[in-house]
N, C-alpha and C positions, 0 to 999 in steps of 0.2 A: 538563544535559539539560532539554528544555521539560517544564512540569508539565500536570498533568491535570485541568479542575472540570469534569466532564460533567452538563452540562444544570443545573445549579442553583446560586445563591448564594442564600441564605435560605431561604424557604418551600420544602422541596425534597422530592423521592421518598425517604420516609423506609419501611426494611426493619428487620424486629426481628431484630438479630443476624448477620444477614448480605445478603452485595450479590446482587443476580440483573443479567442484562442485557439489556437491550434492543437491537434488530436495525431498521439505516435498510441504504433501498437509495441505492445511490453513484452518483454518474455525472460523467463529466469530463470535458468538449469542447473540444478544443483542438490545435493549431498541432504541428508540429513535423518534422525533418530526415528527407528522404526520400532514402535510397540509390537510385542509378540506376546498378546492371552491365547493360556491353550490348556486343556487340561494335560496334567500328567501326573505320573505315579507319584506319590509319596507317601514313604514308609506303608507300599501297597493300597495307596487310601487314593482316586480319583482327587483330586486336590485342584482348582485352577490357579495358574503362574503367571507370571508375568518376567518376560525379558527384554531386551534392550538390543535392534541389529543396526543396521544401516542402511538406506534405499536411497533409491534415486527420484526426483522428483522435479515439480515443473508449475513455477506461477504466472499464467499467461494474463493479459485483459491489455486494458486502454490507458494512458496518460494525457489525460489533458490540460496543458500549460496556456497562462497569459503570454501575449507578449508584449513586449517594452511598451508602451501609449505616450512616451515625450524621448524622441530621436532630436530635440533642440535645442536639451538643456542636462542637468543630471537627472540620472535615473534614479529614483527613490530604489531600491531594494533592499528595504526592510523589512515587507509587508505581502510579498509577491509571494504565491501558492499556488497549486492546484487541486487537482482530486486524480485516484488511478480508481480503475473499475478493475476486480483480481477476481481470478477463479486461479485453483488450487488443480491440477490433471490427478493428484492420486487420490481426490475426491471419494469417495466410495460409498458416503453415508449419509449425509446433508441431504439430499431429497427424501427418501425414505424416511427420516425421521423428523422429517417438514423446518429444517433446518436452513435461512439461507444459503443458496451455494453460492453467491457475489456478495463481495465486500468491496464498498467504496468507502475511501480511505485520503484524506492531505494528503499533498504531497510533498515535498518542499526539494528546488532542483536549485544547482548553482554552474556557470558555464563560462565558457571565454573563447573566444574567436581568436588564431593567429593561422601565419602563414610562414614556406622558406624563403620569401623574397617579402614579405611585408616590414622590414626592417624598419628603423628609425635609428636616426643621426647621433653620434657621438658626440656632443657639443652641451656648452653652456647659456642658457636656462635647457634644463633637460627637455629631450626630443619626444614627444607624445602620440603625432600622426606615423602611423603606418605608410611608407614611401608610394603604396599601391592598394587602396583598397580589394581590389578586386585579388589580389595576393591571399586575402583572409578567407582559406578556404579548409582550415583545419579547427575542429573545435576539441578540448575536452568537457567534461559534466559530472559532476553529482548529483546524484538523484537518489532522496531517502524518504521512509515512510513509516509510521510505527500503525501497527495493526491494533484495533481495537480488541479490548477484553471480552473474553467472549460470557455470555450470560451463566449466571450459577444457577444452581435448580429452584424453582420459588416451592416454600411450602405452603399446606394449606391452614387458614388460622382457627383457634379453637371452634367447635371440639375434635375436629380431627388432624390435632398439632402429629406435626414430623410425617406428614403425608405428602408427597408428592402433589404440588397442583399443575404445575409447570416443568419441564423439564429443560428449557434455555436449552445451553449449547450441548446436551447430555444425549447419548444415543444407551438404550437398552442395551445390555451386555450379551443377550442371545440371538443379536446380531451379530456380534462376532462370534461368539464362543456357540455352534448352533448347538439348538437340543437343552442348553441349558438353564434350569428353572429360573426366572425371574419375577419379579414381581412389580408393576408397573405405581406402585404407589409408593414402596420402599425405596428410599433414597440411594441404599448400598445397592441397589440393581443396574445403577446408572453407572457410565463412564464419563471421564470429559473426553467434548468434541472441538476443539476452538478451531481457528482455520489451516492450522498446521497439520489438523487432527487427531489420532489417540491423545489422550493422554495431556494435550495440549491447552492448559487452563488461566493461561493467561495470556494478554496479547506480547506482538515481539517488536523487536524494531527489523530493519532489511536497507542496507545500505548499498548503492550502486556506483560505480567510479568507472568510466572510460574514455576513448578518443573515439574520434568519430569527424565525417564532413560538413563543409555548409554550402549551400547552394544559392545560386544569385537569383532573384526575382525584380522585375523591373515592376513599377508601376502598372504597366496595365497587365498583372500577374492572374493569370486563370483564379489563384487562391482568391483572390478579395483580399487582401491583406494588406497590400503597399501601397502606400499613398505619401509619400515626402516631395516635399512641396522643393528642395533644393535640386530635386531631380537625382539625387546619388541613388545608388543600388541599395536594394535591400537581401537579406538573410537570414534563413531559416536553418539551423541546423536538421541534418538530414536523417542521419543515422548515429548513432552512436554502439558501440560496444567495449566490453571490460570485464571488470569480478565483481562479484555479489557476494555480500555478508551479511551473516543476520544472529540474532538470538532471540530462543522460546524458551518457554519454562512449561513443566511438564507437573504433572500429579498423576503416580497412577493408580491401580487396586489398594480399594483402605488405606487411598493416599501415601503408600507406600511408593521406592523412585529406585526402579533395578539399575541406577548409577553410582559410582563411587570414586570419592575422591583420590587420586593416584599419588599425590603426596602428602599423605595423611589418614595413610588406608588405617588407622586402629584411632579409637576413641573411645575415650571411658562412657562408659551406658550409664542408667539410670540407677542400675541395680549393682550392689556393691561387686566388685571386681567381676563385672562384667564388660565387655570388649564390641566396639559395636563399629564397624566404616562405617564415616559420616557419609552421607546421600549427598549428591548435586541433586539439583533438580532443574538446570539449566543446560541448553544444546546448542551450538550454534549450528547454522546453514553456510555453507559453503559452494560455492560458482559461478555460474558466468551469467552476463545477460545482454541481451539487445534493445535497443531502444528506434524507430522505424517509422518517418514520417508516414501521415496514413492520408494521403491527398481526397478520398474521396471524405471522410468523415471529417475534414479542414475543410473542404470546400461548401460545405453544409449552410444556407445560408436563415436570417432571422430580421423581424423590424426594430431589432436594434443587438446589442450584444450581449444580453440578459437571454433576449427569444434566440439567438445563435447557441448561448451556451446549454439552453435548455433544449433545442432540437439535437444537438451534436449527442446531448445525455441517453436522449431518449434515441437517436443510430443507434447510440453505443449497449444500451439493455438488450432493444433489438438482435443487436447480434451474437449477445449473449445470451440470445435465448430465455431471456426473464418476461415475463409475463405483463404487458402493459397495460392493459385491459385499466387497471384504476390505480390509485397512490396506494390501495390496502390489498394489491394485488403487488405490485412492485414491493413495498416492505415484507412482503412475506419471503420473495425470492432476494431481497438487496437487505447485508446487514449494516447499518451506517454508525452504530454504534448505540451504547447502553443510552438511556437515558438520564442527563447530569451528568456523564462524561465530558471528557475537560474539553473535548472539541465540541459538543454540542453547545457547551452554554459560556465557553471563554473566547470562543474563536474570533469575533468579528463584535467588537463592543465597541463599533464605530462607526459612522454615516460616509462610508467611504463616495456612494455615489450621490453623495447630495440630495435628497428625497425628503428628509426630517426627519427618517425610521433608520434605528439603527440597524446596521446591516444580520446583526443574530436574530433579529426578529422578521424583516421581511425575506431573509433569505439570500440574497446579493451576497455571497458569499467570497467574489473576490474584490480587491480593494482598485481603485481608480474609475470603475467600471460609472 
């Protein structure tokens, strides 16, 4: 698994004793696979189809990152994560079909501070300081995230097997297609909805790469953040931007997938000399994104870093317009994933902040804290 240095090598956000986090806003613009159900003609007979176009499209929310907690020694980064809060802009359907429209999701970033004049010496034993801290004013970043799978349809158990009881990530099909008969128990009525949308039945990953600034914060920093006890400056990266890549995997009507492979358009079928192009059933996403320190939701403050990270959460629903009113008012608007998914129950099978309780059971969800 990819590691984590957020915002710092050297001169860096140094906390006495423990990590706090800091909150960028996200944004992600980019390319990708557009389902088209529609009726049309075949062989005269009203028929629904499905095709395959292309659209543009937009994943906005929050990233909330640790920062370094030991600026006096080496930095563990093996274990360093966060969380993004996403909303999707070509949305259309997740509320109406009581779907949530936020997904909070790990995150996992990696970074590095340099400068044109933070050079170091050509000499032996090799040179390791930077000739000028305050030089370190360039950063680049990785920042990648895989989406969780979105729910399949629950049925209901005998006696009325293959009944719809639940419909998970699935929207009614005369939603899209209006006019069109459905039937709300019948499984073949349903489409998949994942976060991508049509058609989108399993989660994806979304990878980020760009440069970007860092800016100097002293000690008595508006943030709350710096506190190094040698007096040197500290450093937040500021902004970043670059390309975004991703891949989803799709299923669409009677699990049929109007793509085909382009080097290996013919394939023997099932039926003797029968000829069939195999399906993809995979898209990638393609473009750009911004990354955007968010100083008021950094500035957020709590009686310790746990109550920081938890108020920063709950700015952050706020502004999403999610509904906080209670935990079973927020799950219904936030999807954080299936149940027994590998981030629910593998993430944190450690007492990272000392308590006695492993951290997947009370929840402490980031490590040093």
């Amino acid at each position: 698994m990819k590691k984590i240095l957020v915002a710092i090598l050297g001169g860096a956000i140094g906390l006495s004793a423990v990590a706090q986090t800091v909150v960028y806003d996200y944004k992600a613009t980019f390319k990708r696979i557009n389902p088209i159900i529609k009726i049309r003609k075949v062989n005269k007979v009203d028929t629904v189809t499905e095709s395959y176009d292309v659209s543009s499209d937009t994943i906005s929310g929050y990233v909330m990152l640790p920062v370094c907690d030991d600026c006096f020694g080496p930095v563990d980064t093996g274990n360093n994560r966060g969380h993004a809060y996403l909303t999707r802009k070509g949305d259309k359907y997740s509320k109406a079909a009581n779907i949530p429209f936020v997904t909070k999701v790990d995150v996992w970033a990696e970074s590095a501070v340099f400068g044109q004049n933070a050079f170091i010496e050509g000499r032996a034993p090799a040179d390791t300081d930077p000739a000028d801290e305050k030089e370190l004013k360039k950063a680049w970043m990785w920042l990648w995230f895989d989406m969780h799978d979105p729910l399949d349809l629950t049925l209901a158990p005998a006696p009325a097997v293959g009944v719809v009881a639940d419909a998970g990530h699935h929207i009614l099909a005369n939603q899209v297609v209006k006019k069109l008969a459905v039937d709300a128990k019948d499984p073949l009525s349903y489409l998949w909805y994942g976060f991508m949308g049509l058609d989108n039945s399993l989660g994806g990953w979304v990878d980020n790469a760009g440069f970007g600034s860092v800016k100097i914060y002293s000690s008595s920093s508006s943030l709350g953040l710096c506190g190094r006890q040698d007096g040197r400056p500290c450093r937040l990266i500021q902004n970043i931007s670059g390309s975004t890549l991703g891949d989803f995997t799709y299923q669409g009507i009677c699990t049929g997938i109007p793509m085909w492979d382009l080097c290996a358009p013919d394939a023997m079928g099932a039926g003797a000399n029968v000829w069939q192009p195999p399906v993809i059933n995979m898209a990638p996403i393609a473009g750009t994104w911004t990354l955007k320190l968010n100083t008021t939701l950094t500035k957020i403050t709590g009686a310790n870093p746990k109550a920081k990270r938890d108020a920063q959460e709950l700015a952050i629903y706020k502004k999403l317009k999610v509904d906080t009113t209670s935990p079973a008012t927020i799950a219904k608007d936030v999807f954080t994933g299936a149940p027994g998914s590998w981030d629910e129950t593998t993430a944190w099978d450690y007492d990272f902040d000392g308590d006695g309780v492993r951290d997947a059971v009370d929840g402490d969800w980031y490590p040093g804290y």
